[in-house]
C-alpha positions in Angstrom: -69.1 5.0 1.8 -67.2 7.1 4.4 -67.9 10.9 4.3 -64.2 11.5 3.2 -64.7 9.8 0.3 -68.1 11.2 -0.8 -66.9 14.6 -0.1 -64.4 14.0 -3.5 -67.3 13.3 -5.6 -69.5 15.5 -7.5 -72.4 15.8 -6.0 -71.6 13.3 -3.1 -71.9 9.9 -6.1 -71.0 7.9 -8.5 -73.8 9.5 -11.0 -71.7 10.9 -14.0 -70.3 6.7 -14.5 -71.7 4.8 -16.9 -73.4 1.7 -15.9 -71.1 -0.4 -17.4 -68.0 0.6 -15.7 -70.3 0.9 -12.4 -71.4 -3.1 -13.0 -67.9 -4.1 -13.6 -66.6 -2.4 -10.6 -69.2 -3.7 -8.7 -68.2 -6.9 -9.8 -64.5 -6.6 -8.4 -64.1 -8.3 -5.2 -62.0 -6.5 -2.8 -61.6 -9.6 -0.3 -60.5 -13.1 -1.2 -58.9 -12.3 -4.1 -59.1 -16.4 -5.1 -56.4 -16.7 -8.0 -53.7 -14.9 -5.8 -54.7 -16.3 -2.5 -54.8 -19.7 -4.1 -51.7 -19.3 -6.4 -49.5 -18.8 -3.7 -51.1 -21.4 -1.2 -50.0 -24.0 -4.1 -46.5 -22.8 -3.8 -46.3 -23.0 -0.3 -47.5 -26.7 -0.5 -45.4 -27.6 -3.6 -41.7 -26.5 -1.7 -42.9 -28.4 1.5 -43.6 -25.2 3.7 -45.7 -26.1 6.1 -47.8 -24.9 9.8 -49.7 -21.8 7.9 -53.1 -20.9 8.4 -55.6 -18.4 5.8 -57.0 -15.3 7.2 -56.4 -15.1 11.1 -57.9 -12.9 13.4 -55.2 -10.4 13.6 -55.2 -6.6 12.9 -55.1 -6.1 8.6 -55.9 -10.0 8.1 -53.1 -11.3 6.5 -53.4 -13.8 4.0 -51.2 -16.4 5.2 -49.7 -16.5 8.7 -47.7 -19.0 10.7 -48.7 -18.5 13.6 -45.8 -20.9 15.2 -42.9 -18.6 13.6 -45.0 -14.9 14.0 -45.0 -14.5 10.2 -47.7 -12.6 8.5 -47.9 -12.6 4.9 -49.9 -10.1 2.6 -50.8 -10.5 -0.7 -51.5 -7.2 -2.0 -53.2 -6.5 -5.3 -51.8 -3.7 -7.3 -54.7 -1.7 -8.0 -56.3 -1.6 -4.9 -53.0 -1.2 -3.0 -51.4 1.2 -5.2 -48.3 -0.7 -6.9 -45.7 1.8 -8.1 -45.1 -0.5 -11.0 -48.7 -1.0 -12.1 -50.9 0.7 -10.2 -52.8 3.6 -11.5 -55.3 6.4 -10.9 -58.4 5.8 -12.8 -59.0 9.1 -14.8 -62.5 9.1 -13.9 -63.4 10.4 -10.3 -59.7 10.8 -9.3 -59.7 13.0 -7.0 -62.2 10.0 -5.2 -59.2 7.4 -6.4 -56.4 9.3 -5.2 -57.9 9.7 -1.8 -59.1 6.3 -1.6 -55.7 4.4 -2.2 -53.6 6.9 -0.4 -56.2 5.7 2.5 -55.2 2.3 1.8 -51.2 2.8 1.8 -51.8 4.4 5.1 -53.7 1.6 6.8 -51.4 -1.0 5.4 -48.7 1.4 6.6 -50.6 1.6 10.2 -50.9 -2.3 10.2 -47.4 -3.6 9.4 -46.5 -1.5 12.4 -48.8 -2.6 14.8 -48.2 -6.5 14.1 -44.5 -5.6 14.5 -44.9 -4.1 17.7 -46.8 -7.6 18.5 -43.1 -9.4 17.4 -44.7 -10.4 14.1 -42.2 -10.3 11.0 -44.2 -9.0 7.7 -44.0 -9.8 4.3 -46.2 -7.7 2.0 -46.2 -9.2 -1.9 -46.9 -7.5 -4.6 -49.7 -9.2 -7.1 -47.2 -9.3 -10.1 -44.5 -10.9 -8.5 -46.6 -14.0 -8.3 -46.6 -14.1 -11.8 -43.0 -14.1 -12.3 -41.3 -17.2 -11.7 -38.1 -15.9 -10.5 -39.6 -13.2 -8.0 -41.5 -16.0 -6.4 -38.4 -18.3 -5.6 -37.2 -15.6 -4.3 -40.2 -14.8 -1.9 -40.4 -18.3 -0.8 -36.5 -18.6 -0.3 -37.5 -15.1 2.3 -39.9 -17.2 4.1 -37.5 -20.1 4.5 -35.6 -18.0 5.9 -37.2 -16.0 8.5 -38.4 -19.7 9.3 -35.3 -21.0 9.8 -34.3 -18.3 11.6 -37.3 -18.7 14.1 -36.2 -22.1 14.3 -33.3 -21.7 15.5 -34.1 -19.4 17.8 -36.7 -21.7 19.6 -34.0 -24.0 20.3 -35.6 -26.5 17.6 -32.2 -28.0 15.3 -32.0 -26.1 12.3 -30.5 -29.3 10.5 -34.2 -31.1 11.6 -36.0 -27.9 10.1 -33.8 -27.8 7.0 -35.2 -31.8 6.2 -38.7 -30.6 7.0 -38.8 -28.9 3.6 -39.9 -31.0 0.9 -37.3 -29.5 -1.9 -34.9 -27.1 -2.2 -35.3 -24.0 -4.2 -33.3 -22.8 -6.8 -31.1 -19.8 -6.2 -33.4 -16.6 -7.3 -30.4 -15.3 -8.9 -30.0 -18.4 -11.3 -32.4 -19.0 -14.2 -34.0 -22.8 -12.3 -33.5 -25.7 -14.3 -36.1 -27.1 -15.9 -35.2 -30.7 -14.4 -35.5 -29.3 -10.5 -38.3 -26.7 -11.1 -41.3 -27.9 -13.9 -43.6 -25.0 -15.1 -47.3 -25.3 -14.8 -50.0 -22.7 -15.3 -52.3 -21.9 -13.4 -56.0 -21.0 -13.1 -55.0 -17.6 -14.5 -52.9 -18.5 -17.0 -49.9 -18.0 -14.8 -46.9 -19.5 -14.7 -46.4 -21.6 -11.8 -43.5 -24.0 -10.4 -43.2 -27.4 -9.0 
């Protein structure tokens, strides 16, 4: 643990937790989160987006990147990356909590502007908006975007990329019709679309 972060604890540990909040944080993964990660891969692959890759070797790892169209995606967890909507500040230790996700703001803060100085575009996602059906359209229709934009850009024909997707989303503004978009759930119990 770095010294920053010991210094906020009594004592310099985690001794006044109980050992079963200390095993069920110790179960929590911070990397990989796999229903997330996973939820949003399937979305990808349902509307036809294609040329992405998992976990590159660029600064803050990105979930999903296409390298082609310099488009890094991040699928941020609420907890861990402090989600004005639902994050929170555990009451226990939270002077050690406070400190610890202010640190991670700040690096994800530090990394969306050093891949933007590289020419990469960023797209940071919030954890709950993969579980509402209307917020996700409206992500993907973002990333068609910025890829159709690169497209065009690159000289490709933005009629040939436009075929390349597989389906058309619905407007995000529109509730989608249950004809062009069938629900599924997921692994989590999520709501997903097809």
């Amino acid at each position: 643990m770095e010294r920053l972060l010991r210094a906020t604890l009594p004592n310099g540990d985690f001794a006044s937790v109980p050992l079963v909040r200390s095993r069920t944080m110790a179960a929590i993964k911070g990397k990989h989160n796999r229903s997330t990660d996973v939820q949003f891969r399937m979305a990808l692959v349902r509307v036809g987006i294609k040329d992405w890759v998992t976990h590159p070797n660029l600064p803050g790892k990105p979930d999903v990147y296409f390298p082609k169209k310099k488009l890094a995606i991040f699928l941020d967890g609420c907890f861990w990356h402090f989600c004005k909507k639902c994050g929170h500040i555990p009451k226990t230790n939270s002077l050690f909590w406070a400190t610890k996700l202010a640190r991670t703001k700040s690096r994800d803060s530090k990394t969306t502007r050093l891949l933007r100085k590289q020419g990469i575009n960023v797209i940071r996602v919030w954890e709950h908006s993969l579980k509402n059906n209307r917020q996700m359209i409206k992500i993907l229709h973002e990333i068609q975007d910025i890829i159709l934009k690169a497209e065009s850009h690159s000289g490709n024909n933005v009629e040939e990329a436009t075929t390349n997707s597989k389906r058309r989303l619905p407007s995000p503004q529109t509730k989608p019709r249950t004809d062009r978009v069938k629900l599924l759930h997921g692994c989590d119990g999520s709501r997903l679309w097809n």
